[in-house]
C-alpha positions in Angstrom: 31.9 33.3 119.8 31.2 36.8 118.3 29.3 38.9 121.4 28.3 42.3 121.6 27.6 44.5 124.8 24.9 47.1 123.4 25.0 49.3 126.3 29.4 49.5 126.0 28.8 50.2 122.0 26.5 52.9 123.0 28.8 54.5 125.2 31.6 54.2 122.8 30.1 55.9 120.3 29.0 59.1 122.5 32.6 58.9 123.6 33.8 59.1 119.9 30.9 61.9 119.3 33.1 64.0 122.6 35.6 63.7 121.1 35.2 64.4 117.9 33.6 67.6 118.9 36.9 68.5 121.1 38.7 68.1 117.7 36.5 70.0 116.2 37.4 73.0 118.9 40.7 72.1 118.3 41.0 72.9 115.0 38.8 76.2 115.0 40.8 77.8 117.9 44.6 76.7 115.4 42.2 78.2 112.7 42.0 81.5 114.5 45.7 81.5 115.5 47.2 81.1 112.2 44.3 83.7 110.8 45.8 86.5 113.6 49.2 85.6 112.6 49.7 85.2 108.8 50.3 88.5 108.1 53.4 88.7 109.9 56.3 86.7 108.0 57.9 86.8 111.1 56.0 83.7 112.3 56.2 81.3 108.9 57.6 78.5 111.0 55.0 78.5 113.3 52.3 78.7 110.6 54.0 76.3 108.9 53.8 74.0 111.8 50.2 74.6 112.9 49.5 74.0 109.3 50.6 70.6 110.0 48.9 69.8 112.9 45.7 71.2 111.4 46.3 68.1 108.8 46.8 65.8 111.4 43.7 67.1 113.6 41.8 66.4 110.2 42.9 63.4 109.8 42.0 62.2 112.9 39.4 63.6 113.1 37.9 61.4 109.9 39.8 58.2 111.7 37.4 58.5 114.3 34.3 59.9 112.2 34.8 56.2 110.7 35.0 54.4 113.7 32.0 55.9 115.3 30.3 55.1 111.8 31.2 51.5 112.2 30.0 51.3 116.0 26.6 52.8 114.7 26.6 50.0 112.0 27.8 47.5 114.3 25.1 48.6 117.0 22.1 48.7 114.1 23.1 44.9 112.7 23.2 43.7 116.1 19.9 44.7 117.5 18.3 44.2 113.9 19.7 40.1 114.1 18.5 40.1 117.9 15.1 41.2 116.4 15.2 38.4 113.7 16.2 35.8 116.5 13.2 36.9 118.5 10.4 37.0 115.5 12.1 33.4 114.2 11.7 32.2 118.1 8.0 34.0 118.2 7.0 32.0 114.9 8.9 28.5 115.9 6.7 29.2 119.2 3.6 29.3 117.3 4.2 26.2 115.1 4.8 24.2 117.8 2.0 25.4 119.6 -0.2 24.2 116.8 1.7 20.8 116.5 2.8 20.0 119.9 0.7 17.0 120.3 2.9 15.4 117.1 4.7 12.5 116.8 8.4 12.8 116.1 10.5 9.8 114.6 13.8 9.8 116.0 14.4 6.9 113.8 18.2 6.0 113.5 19.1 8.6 115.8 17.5 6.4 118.9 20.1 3.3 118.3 23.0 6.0 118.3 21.9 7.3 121.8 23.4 5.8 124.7 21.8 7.9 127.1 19.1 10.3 127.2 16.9 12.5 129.2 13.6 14.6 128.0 12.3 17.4 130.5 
């Protein structure tokens, strides 16, 4: 059985939001670094090499943009199908409040029973 804790999602997502936006520091402040430094060739290497962790700052950073996209989605679907459970259960409820006084047929079902209870 599929569940979903609404209120954990929730958090989850501001958590990725956090974090995304200390990423986002991340790669200004190696922005500014390797802007102060470029002009000296004395420090390719380390260009070089915050160049590369720029990349893998970016590409984490769109990992988690992604993730948090899919816990919004997950989220919206979630409370939009508790929403149709509740309108389905709001209109079942008014049927049978028009028709409660029925008669239902259990027909071949009865025989199969070998015990039964109605409250």
């Amino acid at each position: 059985m599929f569940t979903v804790a609404i209120r954990a999602l929730a958090e989850s997502s501001q958590e990725l939001q956090q974090m995304v936006r200390k990423l986002n520091q991340q790669i200004q402040e190696t922005e500014g670094i390797v802007s102060s430094i470029r002009r000296s060739s004395a420090y390719g290497d380390v260009i070089q090499t915050l160049r590369f962790r720029l990349e893998d700052l970016e590409l984490e950073k769109g990992r988690m943009m992604e993730l948090m996209a899919a816990l919004n989605q997950i989220q919206k679907m979630y409370q939009q199908s508790e929403r149709n459970i509740v309108d389905y259960g709001e209109q079942v409820r008014k049927v049978d409040y028009y028709r409660n006084m029925d008669t239902v047929s259990l027909g071949k079902v009865r025989d199969s029973i070998k015990g039964y209870q109605i409250r």
